[in-house]
LUMDRENLUM-987508 format. One line per field, with one value per residue (C-alpha): residue number from 1; x, y, z. Coordinates in steps of 0.2 Angstrom, whole numbers, plus 5000, padded with zeros to 4 digits. Example, Ala and Ser with C-alpha at 12.3 -4.5 7.8 and 13.67 -1.06 7.14 Angstrom:
num = [1 2] .
x = [5062 5068] .
y = [4978 4995] .
z = [5039 5036] .
***
This chain:
num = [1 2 3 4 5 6 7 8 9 10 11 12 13 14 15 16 17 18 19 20 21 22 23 24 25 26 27 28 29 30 31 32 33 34 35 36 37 38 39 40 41 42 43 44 45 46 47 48 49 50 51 52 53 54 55 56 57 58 59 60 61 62 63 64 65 66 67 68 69 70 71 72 73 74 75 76 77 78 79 80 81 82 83 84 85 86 87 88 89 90 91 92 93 94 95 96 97 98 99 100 101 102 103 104 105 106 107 108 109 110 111 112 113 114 115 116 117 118 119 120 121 122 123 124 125 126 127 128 129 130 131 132 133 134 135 136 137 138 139 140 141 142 143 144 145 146 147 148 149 150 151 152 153 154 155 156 157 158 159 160 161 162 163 164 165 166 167 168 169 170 171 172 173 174 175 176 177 178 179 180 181 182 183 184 185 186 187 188 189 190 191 192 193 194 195 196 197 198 199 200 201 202 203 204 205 206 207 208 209 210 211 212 213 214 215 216 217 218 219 220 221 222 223 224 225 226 227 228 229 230 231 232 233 234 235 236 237 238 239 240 241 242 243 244 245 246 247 248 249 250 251 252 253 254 255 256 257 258 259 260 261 262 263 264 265 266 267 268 269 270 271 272 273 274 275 276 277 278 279 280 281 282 283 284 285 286 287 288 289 290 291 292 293 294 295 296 297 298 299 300 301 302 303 304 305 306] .
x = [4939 4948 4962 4963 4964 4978 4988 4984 4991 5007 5011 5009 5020 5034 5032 5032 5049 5058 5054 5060 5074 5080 5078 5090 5103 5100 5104 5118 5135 5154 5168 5185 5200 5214 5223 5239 5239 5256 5262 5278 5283 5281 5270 5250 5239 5221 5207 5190 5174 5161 5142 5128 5112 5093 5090 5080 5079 5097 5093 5077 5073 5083 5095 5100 5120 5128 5143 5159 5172 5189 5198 5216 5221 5204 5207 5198 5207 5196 5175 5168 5151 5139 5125 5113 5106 5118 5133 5131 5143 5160 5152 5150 5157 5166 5181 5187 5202 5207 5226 5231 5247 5243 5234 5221 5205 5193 5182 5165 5152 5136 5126 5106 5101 5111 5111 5127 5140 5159 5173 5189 5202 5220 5234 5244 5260 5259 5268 5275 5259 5247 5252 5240 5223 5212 5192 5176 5160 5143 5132 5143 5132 5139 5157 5166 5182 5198 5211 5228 5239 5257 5272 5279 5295 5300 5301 5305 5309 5311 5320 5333 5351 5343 5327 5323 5330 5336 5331 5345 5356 5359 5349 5349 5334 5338 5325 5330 5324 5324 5320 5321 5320 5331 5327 5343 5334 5335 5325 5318 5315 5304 5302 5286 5282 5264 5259 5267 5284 5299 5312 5316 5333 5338 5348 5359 5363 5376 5387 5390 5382 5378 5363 5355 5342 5327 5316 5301 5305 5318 5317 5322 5339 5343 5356 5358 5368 5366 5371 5369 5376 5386 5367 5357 5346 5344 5346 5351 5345 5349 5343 5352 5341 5356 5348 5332 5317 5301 5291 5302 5296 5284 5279 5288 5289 5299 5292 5303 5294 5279 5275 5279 5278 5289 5281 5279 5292 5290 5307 5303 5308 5324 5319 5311 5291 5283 5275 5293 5300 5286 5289 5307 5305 5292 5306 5320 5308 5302 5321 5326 5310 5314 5333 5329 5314 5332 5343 5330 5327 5346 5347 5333 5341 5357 5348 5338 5354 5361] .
y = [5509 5521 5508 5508 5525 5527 5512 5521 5539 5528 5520 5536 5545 5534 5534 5552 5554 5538 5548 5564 5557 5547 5563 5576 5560 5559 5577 5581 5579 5582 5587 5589 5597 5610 5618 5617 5597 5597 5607 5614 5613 5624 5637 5639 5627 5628 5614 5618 5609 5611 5603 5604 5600 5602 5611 5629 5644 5642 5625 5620 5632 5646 5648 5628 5626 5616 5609 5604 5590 5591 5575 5568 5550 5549 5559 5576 5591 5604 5607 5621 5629 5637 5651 5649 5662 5673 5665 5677 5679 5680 5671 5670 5653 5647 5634 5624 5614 5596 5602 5615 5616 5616 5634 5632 5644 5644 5655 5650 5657 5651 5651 5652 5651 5634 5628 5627 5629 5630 5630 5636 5628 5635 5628 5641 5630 5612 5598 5583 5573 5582 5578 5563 5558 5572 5571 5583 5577 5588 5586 5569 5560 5566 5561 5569 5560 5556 5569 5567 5583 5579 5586 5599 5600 5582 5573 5556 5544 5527 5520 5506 5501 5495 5490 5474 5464 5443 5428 5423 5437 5455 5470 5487 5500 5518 5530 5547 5559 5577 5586 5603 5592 5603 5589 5579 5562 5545 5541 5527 5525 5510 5498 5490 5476 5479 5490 5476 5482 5471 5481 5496 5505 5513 5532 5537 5555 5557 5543 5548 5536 5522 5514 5498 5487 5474 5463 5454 5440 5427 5422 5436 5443 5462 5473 5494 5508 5524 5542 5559 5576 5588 5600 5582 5589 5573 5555 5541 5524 5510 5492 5478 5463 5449 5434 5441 5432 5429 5435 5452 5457 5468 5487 5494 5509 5518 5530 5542 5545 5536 5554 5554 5539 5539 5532 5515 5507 5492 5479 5471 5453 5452 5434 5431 5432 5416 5418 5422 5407 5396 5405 5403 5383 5382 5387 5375 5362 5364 5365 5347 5339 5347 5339 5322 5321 5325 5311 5299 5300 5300 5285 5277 5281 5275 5258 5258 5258 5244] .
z = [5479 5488 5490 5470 5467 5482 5472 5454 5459 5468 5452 5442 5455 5452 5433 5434 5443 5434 5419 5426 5433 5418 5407 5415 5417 5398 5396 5409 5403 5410 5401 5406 5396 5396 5386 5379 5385 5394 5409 5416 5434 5444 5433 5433 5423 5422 5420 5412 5418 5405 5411 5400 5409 5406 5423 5422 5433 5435 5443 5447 5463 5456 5475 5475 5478 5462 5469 5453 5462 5455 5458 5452 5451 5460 5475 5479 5476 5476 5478 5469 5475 5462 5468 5453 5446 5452 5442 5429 5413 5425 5441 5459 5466 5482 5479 5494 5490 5500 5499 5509 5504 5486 5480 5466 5465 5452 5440 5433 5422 5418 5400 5402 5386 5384 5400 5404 5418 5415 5431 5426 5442 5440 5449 5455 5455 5448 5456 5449 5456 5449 5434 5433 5427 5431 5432 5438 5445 5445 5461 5463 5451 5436 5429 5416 5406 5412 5405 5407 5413 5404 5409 5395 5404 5395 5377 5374 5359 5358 5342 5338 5332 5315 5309 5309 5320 5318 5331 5341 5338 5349 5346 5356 5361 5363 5373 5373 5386 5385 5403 5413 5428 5443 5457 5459 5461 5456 5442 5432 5413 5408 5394 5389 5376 5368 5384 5400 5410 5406 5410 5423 5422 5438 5435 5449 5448 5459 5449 5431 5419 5432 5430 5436 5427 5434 5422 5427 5418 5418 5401 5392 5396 5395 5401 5400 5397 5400 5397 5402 5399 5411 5417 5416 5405 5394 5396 5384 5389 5381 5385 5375 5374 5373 5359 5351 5354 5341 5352 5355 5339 5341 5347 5361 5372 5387 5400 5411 5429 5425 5417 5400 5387 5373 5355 5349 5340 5332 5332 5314 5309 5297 5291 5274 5277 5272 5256 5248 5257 5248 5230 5231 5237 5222 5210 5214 5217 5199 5192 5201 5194 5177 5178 5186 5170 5158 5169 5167 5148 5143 5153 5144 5129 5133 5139 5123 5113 5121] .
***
């Protein structure tokens, strides 16, 4: 008997925390964002951390340590430590970063009556790396969205030497890059058909419009040129795909530094579309029947008179 009620108050122990436990991951929730979206190098950017969650007292035990992991491309950052209840409306919290020669710190307030935490991490001078796929974790079980930092510093456009384009025949992409970059390095701009590389154009900076281009294929053919002004302060790229092929006709973009993307543009075919190739074949197929139905009865006329 005692065996049973030892087994009863087991099973309802379990119960009990699966239902506790399933409840406040079905009410904790992550969000990353910042604001503007883009960043210049070299200036301070700040990320906000935003987790609402269904814990009270300032956390279940009033004095337990919240940790908040910021992490790019993956990599730890920087560890935030929360002092519920004494956050406060403009709060007490301890940052540690994993980058000493990087200078974040962090700023965090706490909401009681919504249950909420927000953790405000600036970067005191953003690098080029940083740039990236940003993410924050809550107590390491929690994970916010991905939220890409972009770099305001560039501006591209893709667009092409006419708007449709003919199988068999030359046609040219141009991406445009707008830049402050001051680091005189070589660079790469990208092209990519419906989202997969096919192209990468080499810059050199030190040798006035030279530039060098590798494909991943061997089927398509492409070469570039390339321009840029006096101050580098924009680049022209263009990638010339020598016979158009059926299946180049489609959306394309370019990317400079694997930072910036430019928009799609979408090589259009210069053919006649199908249904206009069968209306038109209708037509002179109804005018030959019509004339070879004339040739025949003049002919049976001609035989009836003889």
């Amino acid at each position: 008997m005692e065996f049973r009620q030892m087994r009863i108050i087991l099973v309802r122990t379990v119960l009990i925390w699966f239902v506790v436990s399933t409840s406040v991951a079905g009410d904790t929730s992550v969000t990353l964002y910042g604001a503007p979206h883009a960043a210049s190098v070299g200036q301070p950017y700040t990320l906000t951390c935003t987790v609402h969650h269904n814990e009270h007292n300032g956390g279940g035990g009033g004095g337990d340590v919240k940790k908040v992991l910021f992490a790019v491309e993956g990599d730890k950052a920087a560890n935030v430590f929360l002092y519920p209840p004494n956050i406060g409306e403009y709060g007490k919290c301890k940052m540690i970063s994993n980058y000493v020669a990087y200078r974040y710190h962090a700023k965090c307030y706490s909401n009681t009556e919504k249950n909420i935490y927000t953790v405000e991490l600036t970067i005191d001078k953003v690098e080029y790396f940083q740039m990236a796929f940003w993410a924050c974790s809550y107590k390491d079980r929690y994970t916010s969205n991905n939220f890409f930092l972009k770099n305001a510093n560039y501006l591209a456009r893709l667009s092409g030497s006419a708007q449709r384009a003919r199988t068999g025949y030359p046609y040219t992409l141009k991406c445009t890059i707008h830049h402050n970059d001051v680091h005189n390095e070589q660079s790469e701009v990208s092209f990519a058909l419906e989202g997969s590389k096919v192209a990468t154009v080499v810059l050199y900076p030190n040798q006035d419009n030279a530039c060098s281009v590798t494909t991943t294929s061997a089927f398509y053919k492409y070469h570039a040129t390339c321009y840029s002004d006096g101050q580098r302060k924009f680049h022209i790229v263009k990638l010339i795909m020598d016979r158009v092929q059926y299946s180049q006709m489609t959306s394309w973009t370019c990317s400079y530094r694997n930072y910036l993307t430019s928009n799609h543009f979408v090589v259009q075919n210069a053919m006649p579309s199908l249904p206009a190739t069968s209306n038109a074949w209708r037509i002179s197929s109804s005018v030959v029947s019509s004339t070879l139905m004339a040739c025949g009865l003049l002919i049976s006329f001609g035989l009836f008179n003889l």
